[in-house]
C-alpha positions in Angstrom: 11.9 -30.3 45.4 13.3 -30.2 43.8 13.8 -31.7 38.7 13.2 -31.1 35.4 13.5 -32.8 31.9 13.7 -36.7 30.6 15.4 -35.8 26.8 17.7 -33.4 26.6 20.7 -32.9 23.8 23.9 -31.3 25.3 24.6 -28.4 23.0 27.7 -27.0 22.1 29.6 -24.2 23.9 29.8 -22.3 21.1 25.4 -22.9 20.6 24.7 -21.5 24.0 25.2 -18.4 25.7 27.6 -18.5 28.4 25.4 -17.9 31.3 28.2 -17.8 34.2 28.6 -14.8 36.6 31.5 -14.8 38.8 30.9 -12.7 41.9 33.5 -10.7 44.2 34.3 -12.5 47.7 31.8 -10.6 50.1 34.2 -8.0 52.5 31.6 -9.4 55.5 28.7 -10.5 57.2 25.8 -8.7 57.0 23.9 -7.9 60.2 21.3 -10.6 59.3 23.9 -13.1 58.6 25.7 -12.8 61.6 22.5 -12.8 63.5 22.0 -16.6 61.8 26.0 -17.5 62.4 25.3 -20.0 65.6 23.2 -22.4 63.1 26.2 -22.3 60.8 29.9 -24.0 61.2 32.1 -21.3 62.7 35.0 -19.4 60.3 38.7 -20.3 61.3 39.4 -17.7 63.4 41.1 -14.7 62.7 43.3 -16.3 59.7 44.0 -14.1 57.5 43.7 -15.4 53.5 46.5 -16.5 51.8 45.3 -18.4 49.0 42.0 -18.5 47.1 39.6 -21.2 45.7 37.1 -20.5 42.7 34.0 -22.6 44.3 31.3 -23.7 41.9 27.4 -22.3 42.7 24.7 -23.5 40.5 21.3 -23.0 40.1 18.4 -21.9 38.1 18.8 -18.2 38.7 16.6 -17.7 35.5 13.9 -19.6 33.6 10.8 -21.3 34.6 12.7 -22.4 38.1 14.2 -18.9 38.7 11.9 -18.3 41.9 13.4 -21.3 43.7 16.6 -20.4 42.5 16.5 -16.8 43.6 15.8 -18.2 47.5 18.5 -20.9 46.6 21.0 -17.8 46.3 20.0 -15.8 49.0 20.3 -18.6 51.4 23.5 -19.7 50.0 25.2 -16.3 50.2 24.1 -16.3 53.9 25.8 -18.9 54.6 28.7 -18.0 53.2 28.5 -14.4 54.5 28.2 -15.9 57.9 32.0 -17.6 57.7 33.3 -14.4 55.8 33.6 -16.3 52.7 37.0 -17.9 54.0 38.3 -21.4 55.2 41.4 -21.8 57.1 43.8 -19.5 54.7 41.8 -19.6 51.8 39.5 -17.2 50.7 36.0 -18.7 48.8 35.5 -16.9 45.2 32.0 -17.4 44.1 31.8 -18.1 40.8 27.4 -18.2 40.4 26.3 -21.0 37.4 23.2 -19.9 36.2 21.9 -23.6 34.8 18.5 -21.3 33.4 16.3 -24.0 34.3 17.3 -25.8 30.9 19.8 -29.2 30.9 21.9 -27.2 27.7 22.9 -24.1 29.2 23.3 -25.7 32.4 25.7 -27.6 30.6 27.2 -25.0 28.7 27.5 -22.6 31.8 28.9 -25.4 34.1 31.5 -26.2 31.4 32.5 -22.5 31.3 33.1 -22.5 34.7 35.2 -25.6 34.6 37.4 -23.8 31.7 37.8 -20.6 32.5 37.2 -19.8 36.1 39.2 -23.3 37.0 36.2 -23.6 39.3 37.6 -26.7 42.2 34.3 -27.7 43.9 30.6 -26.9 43.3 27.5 -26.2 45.1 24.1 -26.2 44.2 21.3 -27.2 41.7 17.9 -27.9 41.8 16.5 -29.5 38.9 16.5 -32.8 37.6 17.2 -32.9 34.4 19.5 -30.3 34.6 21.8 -32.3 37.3 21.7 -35.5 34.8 23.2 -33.5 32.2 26.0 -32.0 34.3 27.0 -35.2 35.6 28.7 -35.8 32.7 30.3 -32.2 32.8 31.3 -33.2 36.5 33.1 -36.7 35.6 34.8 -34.9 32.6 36.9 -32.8 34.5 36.6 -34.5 37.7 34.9 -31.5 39.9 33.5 -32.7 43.2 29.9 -31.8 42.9 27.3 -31.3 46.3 24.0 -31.5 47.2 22.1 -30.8 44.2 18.1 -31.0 44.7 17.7 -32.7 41.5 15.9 -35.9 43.1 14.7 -38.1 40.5 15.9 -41.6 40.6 17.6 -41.0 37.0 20.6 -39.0 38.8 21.0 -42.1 41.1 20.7 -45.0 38.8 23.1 -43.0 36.0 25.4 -42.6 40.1 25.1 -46.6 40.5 25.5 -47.3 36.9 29.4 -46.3 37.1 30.3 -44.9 40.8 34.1 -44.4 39.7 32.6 -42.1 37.0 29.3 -40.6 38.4 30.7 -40.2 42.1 31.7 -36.9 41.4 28.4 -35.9 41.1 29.5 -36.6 45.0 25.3 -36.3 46.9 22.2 -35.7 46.4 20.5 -33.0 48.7 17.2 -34.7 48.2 16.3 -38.6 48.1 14.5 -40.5 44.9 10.7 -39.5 44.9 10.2 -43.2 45.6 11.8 -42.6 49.6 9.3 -39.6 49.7 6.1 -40.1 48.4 5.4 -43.0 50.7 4.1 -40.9 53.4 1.2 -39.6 50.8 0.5 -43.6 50.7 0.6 -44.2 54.4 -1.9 -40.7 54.9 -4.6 -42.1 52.2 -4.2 -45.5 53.9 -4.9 -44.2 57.4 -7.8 -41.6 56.7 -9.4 -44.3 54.7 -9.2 -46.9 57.4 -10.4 -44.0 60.1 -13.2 -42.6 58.3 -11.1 -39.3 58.2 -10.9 -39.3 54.4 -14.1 -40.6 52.7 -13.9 -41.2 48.7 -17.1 -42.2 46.5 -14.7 -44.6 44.9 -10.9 -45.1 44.5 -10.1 -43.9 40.9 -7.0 -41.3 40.8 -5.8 -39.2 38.2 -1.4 -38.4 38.1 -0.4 -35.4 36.6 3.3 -33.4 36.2 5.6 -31.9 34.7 7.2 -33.2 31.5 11.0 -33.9 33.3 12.4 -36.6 34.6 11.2 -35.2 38.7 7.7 -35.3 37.1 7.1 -38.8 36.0 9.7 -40.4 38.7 6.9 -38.4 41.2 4.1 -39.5 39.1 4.9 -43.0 38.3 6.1 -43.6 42.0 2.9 -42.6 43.6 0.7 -44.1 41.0 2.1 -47.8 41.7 1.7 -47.3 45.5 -1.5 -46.4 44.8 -2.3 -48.9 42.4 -1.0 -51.6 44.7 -3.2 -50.3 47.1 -6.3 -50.9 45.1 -7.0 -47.3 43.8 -7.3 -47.3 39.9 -5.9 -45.1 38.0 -7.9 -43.0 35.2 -5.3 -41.3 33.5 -1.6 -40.0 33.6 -0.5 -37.1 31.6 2.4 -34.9 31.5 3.2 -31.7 30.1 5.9 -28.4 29.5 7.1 -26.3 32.0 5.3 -23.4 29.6 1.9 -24.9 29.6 -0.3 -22.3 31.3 -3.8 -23.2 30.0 -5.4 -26.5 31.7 -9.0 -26.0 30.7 -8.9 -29.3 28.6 -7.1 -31.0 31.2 -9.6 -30.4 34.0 -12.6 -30.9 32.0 -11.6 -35.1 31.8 -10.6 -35.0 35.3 -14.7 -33.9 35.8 -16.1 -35.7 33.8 -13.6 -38.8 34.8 -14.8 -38.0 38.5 -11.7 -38.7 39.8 -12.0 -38.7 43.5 -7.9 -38.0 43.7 -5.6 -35.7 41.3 -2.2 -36.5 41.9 1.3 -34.5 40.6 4.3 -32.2 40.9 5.4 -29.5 39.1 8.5 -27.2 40.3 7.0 -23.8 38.3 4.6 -21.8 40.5 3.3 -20.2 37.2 1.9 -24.0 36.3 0.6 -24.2 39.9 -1.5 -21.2 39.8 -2.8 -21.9 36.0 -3.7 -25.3 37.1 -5.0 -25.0 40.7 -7.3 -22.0 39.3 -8.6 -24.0 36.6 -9.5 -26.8 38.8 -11.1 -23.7 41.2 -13.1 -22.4 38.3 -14.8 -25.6 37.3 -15.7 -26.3 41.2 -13.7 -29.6 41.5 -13.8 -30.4 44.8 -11.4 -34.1 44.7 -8.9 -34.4 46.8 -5.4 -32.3 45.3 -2.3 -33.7 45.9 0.3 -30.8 44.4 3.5 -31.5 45.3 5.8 -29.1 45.7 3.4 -26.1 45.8 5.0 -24.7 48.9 8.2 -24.5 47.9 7.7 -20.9 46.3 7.0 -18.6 50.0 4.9 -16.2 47.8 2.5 -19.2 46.5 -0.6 -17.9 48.2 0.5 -14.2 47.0 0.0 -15.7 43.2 -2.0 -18.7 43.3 -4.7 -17.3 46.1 -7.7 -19.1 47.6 -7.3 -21.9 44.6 -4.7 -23.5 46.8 -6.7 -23.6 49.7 -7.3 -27.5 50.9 -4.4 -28.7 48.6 -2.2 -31.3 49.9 1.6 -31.4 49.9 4.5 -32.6 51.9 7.2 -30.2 52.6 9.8 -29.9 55.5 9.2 -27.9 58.6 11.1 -26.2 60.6 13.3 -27.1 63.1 12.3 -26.0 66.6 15.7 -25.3 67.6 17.3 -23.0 64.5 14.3 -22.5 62.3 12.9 -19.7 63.8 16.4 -17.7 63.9 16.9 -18.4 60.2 13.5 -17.1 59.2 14.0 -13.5 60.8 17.9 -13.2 59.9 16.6 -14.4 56.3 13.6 -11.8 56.6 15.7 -9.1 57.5 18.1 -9.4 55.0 16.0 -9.8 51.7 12.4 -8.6 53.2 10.5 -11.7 52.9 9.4 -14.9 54.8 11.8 -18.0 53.4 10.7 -21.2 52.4 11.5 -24.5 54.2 12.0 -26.2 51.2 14.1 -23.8 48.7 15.9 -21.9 51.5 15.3 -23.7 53.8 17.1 -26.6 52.7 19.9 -24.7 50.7 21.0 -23.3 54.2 21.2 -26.4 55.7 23.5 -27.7 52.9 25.3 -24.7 51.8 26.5 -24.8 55.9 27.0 -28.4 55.1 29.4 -27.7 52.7 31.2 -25.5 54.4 31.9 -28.1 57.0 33.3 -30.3 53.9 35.6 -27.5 53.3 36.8 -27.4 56.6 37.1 -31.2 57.5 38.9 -31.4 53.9 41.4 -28.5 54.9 42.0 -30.6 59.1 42.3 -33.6 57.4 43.9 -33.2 54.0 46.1 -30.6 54.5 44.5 -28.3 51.5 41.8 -27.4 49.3 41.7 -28.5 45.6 39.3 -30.9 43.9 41.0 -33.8 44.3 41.2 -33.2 48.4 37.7 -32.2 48.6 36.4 -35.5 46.8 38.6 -37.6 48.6 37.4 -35.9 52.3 34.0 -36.8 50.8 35.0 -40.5 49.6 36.2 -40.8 53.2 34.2 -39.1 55.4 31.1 -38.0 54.2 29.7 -41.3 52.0 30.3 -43.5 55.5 28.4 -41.8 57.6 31.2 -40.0 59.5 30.8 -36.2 58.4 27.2 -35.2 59.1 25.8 -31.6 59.9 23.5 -31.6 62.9 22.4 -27.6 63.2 20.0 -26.9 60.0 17.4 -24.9 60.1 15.5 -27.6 58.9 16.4 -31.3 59.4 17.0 -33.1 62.3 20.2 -34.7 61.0 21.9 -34.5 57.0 24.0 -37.4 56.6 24.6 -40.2 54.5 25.5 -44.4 54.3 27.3 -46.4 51.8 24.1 -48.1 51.2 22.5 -45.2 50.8 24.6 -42.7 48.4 24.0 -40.6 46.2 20.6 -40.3 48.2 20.3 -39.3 52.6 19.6 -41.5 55.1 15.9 -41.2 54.7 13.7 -41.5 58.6 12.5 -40.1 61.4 15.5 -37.6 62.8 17.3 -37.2 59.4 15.5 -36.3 56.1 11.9 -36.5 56.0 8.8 -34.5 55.1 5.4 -34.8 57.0 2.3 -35.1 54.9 0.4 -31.0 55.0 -2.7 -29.2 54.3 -2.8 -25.9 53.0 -5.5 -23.7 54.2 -5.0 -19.4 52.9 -1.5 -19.8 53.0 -0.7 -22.1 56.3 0.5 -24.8 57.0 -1.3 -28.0 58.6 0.9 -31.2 59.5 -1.7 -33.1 59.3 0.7 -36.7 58.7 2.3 -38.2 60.7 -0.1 -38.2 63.9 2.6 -38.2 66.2 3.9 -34.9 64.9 0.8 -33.5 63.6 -0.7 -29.7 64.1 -4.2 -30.4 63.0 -6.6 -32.5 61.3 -7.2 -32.8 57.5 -10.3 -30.7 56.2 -12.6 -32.2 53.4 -12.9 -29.7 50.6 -16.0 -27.8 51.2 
C-alpha cells in the first residue's frame, strides 16, 4: 500500500545509525511453513550448499510503518523457511535492512549492506519515499532490487527517466496510484447512476499523508473526480506524527463535504482521524485507503471505522485460505491480504527469480540475477501463478517498473468495512454484498 515522503536529503553514513541486522540462515521449515510450502516454488532437492549469497531484505521494521513491516517480515521468512533458505547449491543469508520508515536511514542502512555485508540482490520495501531514495543506492553499486511496495508514480517516472540507471531498482510490487484508484471512480459512478449512493451534492474533500504515496493517491483521485463533475473543497496533507485532527474535521463539517477522500500508511493516523470524524458525528461518505492493511485495525481503531471504504486485495480462493492458518499458526494472528499477503506472493516470486537465474545463468551474483530479470521477467516470460493473493504477478515492457494491471493479475476490488469485515462491494461481478449508507 504501500509510500511515504516527497523531500527528503540523503544523510551521510557517518549522520545515521546503521540500522542493518544480518540474520543466521534458518536450520528449517517450521511446521507452519511447511504446511504453506505447495503455494511456494519448491527447494532444489536434496542439494546440499556449497556456496552462499548475502540477499538484501528491507523494510520498515521500525517507525511510523513498523506494523506493516513486522507482517512484511513474517511473511517473508515464510517463504524462505518453506525452500530451507537454499537455491540450487547456495545457501540464502538474510541480511534484514531496517529502512525505519524514514528515506535517510533507509539510505544509510541499504548502503551498509551494500559495503559491508556485499549484499548481491534485495528484497523488499514498502514505502515511497523510502524506495526513491534507495534508487539511487541501488544504481550506485548496481544491486538488483525487487518488488518494493513503494507505489507512487515518483519511483516510476525517476525508472523511465534513465532505465540503464534506475532499472536496477528492477519492479515494483505495486502499480502507480493512478492504475488503482480508478475502481473508487467507477464505484461512485455506478452507485450514483443506480440510486445506490445518494449525495446532497458533489463537493469532496482529499486528504493524506505528507509523502510522495499521499499526494500521488490524493491528487490521482481528485482529478478523476473532478473530471467527473464533483468539486473539490479542499486538499490538505500532513506528517506521519500528526495525531490530533480536531481542526481538520471541524472544516470538513462545516464545508459539508458529502465525500472525504485519502490514504495514509500509519494506523496510529487512521484511528486519530477516523475517531475524530466519529466524535463530531460526520456521517459523509469515507474513503480511507489503505486502512486494512494493518490486520489488527479494528482492534485499535474500533467502531470508528465501521462504513469506511477501501480497496484492498482478497484472497485467492485456491491458496489464500492455507496461507492464513500456516501464517496464524506460526505468529498467532490473522494476516493481512495486503502487507502479508502480498509479501508472500512476492517473496515466493523471488525465489523463482533465483532459481530461473541459477537454470539459466549458471550462478547467482548481481549481475546474473539482473540480467535473468532483463530477460525473463520485464518481457512477460517469468511470472508466478500460485499467491495467496493474485490471480497472476507478472509484468510487460510496456508496463515496467509497474504489473500488468486487470482482471486475473493485480487488482483490488472496491470494500466496505463493517466491525472489522470485509464487503466487496465493487466490482458487481465479484461482489459479497451491497454498500451500506452511514447510519
Amino acid at each position: 500500500m504501500i509510500r511515504t515522503g516527497t523531500k527528503y536529503r540523503i544523510a551521510s553514513l557517518a549522520a545515521v545509525a546503521v540500522l542493518v541486522v544480518s540474520a543466521c540462515s534458518s536450520s528449517g521449515s517450521s511446521p507452519a511453513a511447511s504446511s504453506a510450502a505447495s503455494a511456494a516454488p519448491a527447494a532444489s532437492g536434496g542439494t546440499a550448499a556449497s556456496q552462499t549469497i548475502n540477499i538484501g531484505l528491507e523494510g520498515p521494521f521500525t517507525g511510523d510503518a513498523a506494523a506493516a513491516g513486522q507482517e512484511l517480515k513474517n511473511a517473508t521468512q515464510m517463504a524462505f523457511d518453506a525452500i530451507n533458505w537454499q537455491v540450487g547449491s547456495y545457501k540464502l543469508n538474510p541480511v534484514w535492512i531496517d529502512d525505519g520508515t524514514d528515506p535517510a536511514k533507509g539510505t544509510a542502512a541499504y548502503e551498509q549492506a551494500a559495503v559491508s555485508q556485499k549484499i548481491q540482490a534485495v528484497f523488499g520495501g514498502w514505502n515511497s519515499s523510502v524506495a526513491v531514495a534507495l534508487m539511487d543506492v541501488a544504481a550506485k553499486y548496481q544491486i538488483p532490487s525487487f518488488f518494493s511496495c513503494g507505489a507512487a508514480n515518483t519511483v516510476t517516472d525517476k525508472w523511465r527517466s534513465d532505465p540503464t540507471k534506475y532499472g536496477y531498482w528492477v519492479a515494483k510490487c505495486w502499480p502507480d496510484p493512478a492504475k488503482l484508484v480508478v475502481a473508487y471512480e467507477e464505484w461512485l459512478k455506478a452507485g450514483i447512476a443506480d440510486g445506490s449512493i445518494k449525495v446532497p451534492d458533489k463537493t469532496f474533500a482529499v486528504y493524506g499523508e505528507d509523502t510522495d504515496w499521499g499526494r500521488s493517491f490524493g491528487q490521482a483521485l481528485g482529478s478523476l473526480l473532478v473530471a467527473d463533475g464533483w468539486t473539490k473543497k479542499s486538499e490538505d496533507y500532513f506528517p506521519l506524527s500528526t495525531t490530533d485532527f480536531t481542526s481538520l474535521v471541524s472544516r470538513w463539517n462545516a464545508d459539508k463535504d458529502s465525500l472525504i477522500v485519502g490514504t495514509t500508511t500509519s494506523g496510529s493516523v487512521y484511528a486519530a482521524l477516523l475517531k475524530a470524524l466519529q466524535d463530531s458525528g460526520n456521517k459523509s461518505i469515507v474513503i480511507a485507503d489503505g486502512m486494512g492493511q494493518d490486520a489488527q485495525f479494528y482492534k485499535n481503531i474500533g467502531s470508528a471505522s465501521d462504513y469506511v471504504i477501501d480497496s484492498t486485495p482478497s484472497w485467492s480462493k485456491t491458496n489464500g485460505q492455507q496461507f492464513i492458518d500456516a501464517y496464524k499458526a506460526k505468529y498467532g494472528v490473522a494476516p493481512s491480504a495486503q502487507a502479508a499477503g502480498l509479501a508472500y506472493d512476492y517473496a515466493n516470486f523471488f525465489i523463482k527469480v533465483l532459481q530461473s537465474t541459477l537454470t539459466d545463468q549458471g550462478s547467482l551474483t548481481s549481475a546474473t540475477i539482473y540480467k535473468e530479470a532483463q530477460d525473463k521477467l520485464w518481457t512477460g516470460q517469468l511470472t508466478y501463478t500460485s499467491g495467496a493473493v493474485m490471480s497472476s504477478y507478472d509484468y510487460s515492457k510496456d508496463s515496467i517498473p509497474n504489473p500488468v494491471v486487470g482482471a486475473g493479475h493485480f487488482i483490488f476490488p472496491v470494500i466496505q468495512w463493517v466491525q472489522g469485515k470485509a464487503t466487496v462491494i465493487f466490482p458487481t461481478d465479484s461482489s459479497t454484498g451491497a454498500y451500506q449508507p452511514h447510519p
